[in-house]
MARBA-3410 file (N, C-alpha, C, O; in Angstrom, 1 decimal):
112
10.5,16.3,6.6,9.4,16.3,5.6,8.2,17.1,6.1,7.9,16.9,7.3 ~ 7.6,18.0,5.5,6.6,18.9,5.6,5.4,17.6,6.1,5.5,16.3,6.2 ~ 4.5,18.6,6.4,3.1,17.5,6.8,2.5,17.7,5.3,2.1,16.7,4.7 ~ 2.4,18.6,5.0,1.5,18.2,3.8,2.4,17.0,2.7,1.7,16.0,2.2 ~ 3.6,17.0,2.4,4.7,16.2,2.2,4.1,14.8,2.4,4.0,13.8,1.6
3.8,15.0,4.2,4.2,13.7,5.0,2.3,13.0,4.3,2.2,11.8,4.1 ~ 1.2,13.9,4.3,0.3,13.5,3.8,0.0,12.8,2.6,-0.9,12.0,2.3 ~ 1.0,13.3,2.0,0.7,13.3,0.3,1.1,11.6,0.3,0.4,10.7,-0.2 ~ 2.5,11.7,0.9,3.5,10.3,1.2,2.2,9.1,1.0,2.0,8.5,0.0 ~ 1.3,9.2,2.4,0.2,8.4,3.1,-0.8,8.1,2.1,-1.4,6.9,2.1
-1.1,9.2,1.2,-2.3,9.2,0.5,-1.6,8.1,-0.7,-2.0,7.0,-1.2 ~ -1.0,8.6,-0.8,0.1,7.6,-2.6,-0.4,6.2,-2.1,-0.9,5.3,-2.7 ~ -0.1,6.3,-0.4,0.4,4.7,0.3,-1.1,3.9,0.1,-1.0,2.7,-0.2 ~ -2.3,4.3,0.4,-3.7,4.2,0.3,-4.2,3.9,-1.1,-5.0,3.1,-1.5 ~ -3.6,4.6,-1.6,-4.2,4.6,-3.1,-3.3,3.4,-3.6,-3.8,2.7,-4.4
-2.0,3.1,-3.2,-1.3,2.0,-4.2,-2.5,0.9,-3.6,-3.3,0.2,-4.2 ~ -2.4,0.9,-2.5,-3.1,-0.2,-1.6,-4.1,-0.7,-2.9,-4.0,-1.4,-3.8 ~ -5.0,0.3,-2.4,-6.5,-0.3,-3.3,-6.7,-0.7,-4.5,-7.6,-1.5,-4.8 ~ -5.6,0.0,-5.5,-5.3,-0.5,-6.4,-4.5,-1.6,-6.9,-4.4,-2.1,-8.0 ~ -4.0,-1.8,-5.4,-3.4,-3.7,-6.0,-4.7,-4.4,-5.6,-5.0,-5.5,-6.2
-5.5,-4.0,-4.5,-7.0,-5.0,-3.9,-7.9,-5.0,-5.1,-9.0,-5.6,-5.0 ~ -7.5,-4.5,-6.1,-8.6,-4.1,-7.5,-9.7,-3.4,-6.9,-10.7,-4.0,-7.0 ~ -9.7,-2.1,-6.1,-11.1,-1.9,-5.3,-10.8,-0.3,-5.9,-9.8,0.3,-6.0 ~ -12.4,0.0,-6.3,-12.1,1.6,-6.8,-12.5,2.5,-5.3,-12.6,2.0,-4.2 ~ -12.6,3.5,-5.6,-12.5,4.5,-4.4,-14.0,4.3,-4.3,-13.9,4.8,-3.1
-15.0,4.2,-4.4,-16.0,4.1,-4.5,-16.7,2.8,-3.4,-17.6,3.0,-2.6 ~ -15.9,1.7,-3.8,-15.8,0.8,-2.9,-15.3,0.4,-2.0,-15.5,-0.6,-1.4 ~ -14.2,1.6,-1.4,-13.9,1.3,-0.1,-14.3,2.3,0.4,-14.0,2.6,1.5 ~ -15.2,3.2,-0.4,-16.1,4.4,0.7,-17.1,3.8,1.1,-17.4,4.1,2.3 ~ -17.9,2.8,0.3,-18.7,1.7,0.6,-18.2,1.1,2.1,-18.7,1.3,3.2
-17.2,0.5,1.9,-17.1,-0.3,3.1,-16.9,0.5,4.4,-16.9,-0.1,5.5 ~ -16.6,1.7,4.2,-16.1,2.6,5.6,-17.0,3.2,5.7,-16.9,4.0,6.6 ~ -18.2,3.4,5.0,-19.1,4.5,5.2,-18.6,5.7,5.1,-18.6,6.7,5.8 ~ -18.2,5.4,3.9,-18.0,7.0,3.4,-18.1,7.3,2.0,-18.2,6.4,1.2 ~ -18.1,8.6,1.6,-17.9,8.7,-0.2,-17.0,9.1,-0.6,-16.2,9.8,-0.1
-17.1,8.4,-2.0,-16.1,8.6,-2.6,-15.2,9.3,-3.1,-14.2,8.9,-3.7 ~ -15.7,10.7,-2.9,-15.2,11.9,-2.8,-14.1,12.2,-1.3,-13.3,13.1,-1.1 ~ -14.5,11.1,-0.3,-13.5,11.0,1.0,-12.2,10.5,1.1,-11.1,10.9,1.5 ~ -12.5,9.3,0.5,-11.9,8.6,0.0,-10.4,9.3,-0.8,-9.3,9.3,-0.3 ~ -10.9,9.9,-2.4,-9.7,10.6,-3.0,-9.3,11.7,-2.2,-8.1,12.1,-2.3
-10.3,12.4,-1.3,-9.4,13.2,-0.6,-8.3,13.1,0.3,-7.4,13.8,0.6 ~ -8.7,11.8,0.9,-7.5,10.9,1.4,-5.9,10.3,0.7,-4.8,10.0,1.0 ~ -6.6,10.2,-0.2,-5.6,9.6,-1.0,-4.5,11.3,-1.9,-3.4,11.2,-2.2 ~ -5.1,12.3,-2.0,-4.4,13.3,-2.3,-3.8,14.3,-0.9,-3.4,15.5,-0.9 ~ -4.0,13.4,0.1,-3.6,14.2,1.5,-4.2,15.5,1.4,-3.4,16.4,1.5
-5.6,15.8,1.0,-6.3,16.6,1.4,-6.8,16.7,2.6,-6.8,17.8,3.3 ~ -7.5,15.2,3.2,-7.6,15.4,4.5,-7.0,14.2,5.4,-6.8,13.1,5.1 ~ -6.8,15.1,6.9,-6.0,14.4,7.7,-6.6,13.5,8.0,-7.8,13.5,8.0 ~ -5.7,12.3,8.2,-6.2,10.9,8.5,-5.6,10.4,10.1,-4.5,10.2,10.5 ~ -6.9,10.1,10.7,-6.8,9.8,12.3,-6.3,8.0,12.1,-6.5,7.2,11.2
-5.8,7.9,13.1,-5.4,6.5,13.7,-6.4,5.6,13.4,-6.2,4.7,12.6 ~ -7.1,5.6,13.8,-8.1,4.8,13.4,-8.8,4.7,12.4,-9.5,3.7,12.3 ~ -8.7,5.7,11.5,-9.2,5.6,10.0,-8.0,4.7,9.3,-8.0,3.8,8.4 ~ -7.3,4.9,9.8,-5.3,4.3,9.1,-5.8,2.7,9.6,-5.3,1.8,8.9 ~ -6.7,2.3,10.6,-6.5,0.9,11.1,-7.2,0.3,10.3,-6.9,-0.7,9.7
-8.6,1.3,10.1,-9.8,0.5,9.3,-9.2,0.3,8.0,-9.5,-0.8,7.5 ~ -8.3,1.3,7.1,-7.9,1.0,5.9,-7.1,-0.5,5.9,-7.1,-1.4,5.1 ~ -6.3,-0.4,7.3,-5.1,-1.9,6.9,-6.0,-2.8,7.0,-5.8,-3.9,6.5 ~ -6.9,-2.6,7.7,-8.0,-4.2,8.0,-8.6,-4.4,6.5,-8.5,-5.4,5.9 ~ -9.2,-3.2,6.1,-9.9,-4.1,4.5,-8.4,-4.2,3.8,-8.3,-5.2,3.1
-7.3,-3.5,4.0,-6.7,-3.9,2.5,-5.5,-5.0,3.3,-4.4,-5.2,2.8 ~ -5.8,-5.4,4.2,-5.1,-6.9,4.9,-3.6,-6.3,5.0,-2.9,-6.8,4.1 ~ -2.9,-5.4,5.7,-2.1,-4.8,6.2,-1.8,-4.2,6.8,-2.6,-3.4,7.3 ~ -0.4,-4.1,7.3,-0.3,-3.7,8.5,-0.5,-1.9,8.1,-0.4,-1.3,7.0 ~ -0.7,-1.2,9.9,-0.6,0.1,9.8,0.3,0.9,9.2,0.0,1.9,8.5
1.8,0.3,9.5,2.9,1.0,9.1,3.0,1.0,7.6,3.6,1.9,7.0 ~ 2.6,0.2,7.1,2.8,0.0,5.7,2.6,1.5,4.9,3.4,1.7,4.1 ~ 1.6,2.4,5.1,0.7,3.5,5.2,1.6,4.7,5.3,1.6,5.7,4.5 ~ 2.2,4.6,6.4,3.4,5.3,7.1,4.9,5.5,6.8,5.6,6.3,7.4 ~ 5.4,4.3,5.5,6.7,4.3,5.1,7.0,5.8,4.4,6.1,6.6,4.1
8.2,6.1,4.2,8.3,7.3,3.3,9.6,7.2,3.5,10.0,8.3,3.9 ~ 10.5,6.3,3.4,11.7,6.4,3.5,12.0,4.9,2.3,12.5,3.8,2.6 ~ 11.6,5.4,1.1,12.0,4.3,0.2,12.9,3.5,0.2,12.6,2.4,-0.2 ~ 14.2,3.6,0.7,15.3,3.3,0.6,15.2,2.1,1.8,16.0,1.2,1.4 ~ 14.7,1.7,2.9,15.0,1.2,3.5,14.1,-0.6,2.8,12.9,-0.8,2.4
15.2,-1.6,3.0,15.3,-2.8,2.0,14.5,-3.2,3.0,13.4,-3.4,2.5 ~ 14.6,-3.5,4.0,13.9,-4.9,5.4,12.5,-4.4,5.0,11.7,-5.1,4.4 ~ 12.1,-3.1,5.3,10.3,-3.0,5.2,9.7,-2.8,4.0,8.4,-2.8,4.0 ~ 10.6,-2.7,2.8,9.8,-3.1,1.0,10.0,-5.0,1.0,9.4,-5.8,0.3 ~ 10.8,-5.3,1.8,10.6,-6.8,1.7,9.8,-7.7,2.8,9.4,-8.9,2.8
9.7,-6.6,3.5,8.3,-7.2,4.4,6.7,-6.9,3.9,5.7,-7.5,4.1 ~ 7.2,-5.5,3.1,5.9,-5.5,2.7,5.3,-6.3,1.4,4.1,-6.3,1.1 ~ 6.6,-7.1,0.3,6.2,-7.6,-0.7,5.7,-9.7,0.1,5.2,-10.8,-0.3 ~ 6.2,-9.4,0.9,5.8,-10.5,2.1,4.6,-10.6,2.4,4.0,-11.6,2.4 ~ 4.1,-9.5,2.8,2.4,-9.5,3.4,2.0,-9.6,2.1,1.2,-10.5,2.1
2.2,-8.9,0.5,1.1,-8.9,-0.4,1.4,-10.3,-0.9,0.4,-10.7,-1.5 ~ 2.4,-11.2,-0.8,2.4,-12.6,-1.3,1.7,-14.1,-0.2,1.6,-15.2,-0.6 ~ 1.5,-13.5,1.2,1.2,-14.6,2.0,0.0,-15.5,1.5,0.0,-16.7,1.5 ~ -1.0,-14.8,1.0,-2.2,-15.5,0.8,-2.0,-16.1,-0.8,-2.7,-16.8,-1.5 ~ -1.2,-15.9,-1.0,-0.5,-17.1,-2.5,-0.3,-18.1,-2.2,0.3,-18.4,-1.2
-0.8,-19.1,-3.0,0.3,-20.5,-3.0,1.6,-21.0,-3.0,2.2,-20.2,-3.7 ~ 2.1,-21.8,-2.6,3.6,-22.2,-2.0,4.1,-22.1,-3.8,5.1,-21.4,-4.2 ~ 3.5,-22.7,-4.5,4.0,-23.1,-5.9,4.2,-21.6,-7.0,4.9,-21.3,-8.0 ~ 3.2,-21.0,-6.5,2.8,-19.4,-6.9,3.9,-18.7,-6.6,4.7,-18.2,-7.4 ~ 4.1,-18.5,-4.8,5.0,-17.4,-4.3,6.2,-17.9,-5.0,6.6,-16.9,-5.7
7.0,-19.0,-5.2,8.0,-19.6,-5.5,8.1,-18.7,-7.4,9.1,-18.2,-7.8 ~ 7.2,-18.8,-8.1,7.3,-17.9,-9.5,7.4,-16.4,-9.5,7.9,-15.6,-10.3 ~ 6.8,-16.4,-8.1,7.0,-14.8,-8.1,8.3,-14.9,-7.7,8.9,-14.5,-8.7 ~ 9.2,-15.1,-6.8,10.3,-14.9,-5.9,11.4,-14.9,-7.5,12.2,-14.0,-7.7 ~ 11.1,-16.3,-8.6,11.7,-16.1,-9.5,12.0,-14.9,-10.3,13.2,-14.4,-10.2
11.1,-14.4,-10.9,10.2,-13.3,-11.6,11.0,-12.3,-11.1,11.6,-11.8,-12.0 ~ 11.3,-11.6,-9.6,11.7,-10.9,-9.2,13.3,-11.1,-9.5,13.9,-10.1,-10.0 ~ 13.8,-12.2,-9.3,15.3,-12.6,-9.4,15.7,-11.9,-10.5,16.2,-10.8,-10.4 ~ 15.1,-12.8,-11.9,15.5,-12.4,-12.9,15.2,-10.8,-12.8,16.2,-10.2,-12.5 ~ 13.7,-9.8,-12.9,13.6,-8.6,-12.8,15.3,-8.0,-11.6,15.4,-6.8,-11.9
16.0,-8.2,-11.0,17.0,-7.8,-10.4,18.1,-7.8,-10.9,19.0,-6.9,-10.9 ~ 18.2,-9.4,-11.4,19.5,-9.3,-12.2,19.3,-8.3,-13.8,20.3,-7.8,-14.3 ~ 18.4,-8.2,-14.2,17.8,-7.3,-15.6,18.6,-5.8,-15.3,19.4,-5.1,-16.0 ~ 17.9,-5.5,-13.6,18.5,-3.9,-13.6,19.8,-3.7,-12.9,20.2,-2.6,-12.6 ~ 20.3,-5.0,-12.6,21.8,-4.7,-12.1,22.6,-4.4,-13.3,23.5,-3.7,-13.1
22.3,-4.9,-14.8,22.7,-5.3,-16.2,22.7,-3.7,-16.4,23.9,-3.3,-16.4 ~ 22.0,-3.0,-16.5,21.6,-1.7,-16.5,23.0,-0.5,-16.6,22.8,0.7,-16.6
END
């Protein structure tokens, strides 16, 4: 995978983030001290993103580093680790409709 490739991957991974946290780009330039013009250039792998810019994003959007870093879609264990971290802070009674939700959504596209 090219670096700009491998950036672009990163930036998608950033941008899905915030947009499940409901936070506009605006607001997590807010919170990093930055603008929001940094922000989308991050997210379009315009510009390179250091280690520690990568830590501060997983700390506000409550995830881990690697999450950021996936680009190998296919692999099953870390899309279900990662639908794991976005369900922890749910309720027992909640996660349990979602886990449903998905069942049926699987059996829907096995039908396919």
């Amino acid at each position: 995978m090219a670096i700009s490739s491998f950036r672009e991957a990163v930036g998608k991974a950033i941008a899905q983030q915030r947009r499940y946290r409901g936070m506009t780009q605006a607001q997590v330039g807010e919170k990093l001290g930055l603008e929001r013009e940094s922000i989308s250039n991050m997210e379009t792998g315009a510009t390179p993103l250091t280690l520690e810019r990568l830590e501060e994003l997983a700390e506000l959007f409550r995830c881990p580093v690697r999450w950021f870093l996936w680009c190998d879609e296919g692999n099953v264990r870390e899309q279900a680790e990662t639908i794991a971290n976005m369900i922890q802070s749910v309720q027992p009674k909640q996660r349990s409709a979602i886990l449903r939700a998905v069942a049926e959504f699987v059996r829907a596209l096995e039908q396919d």
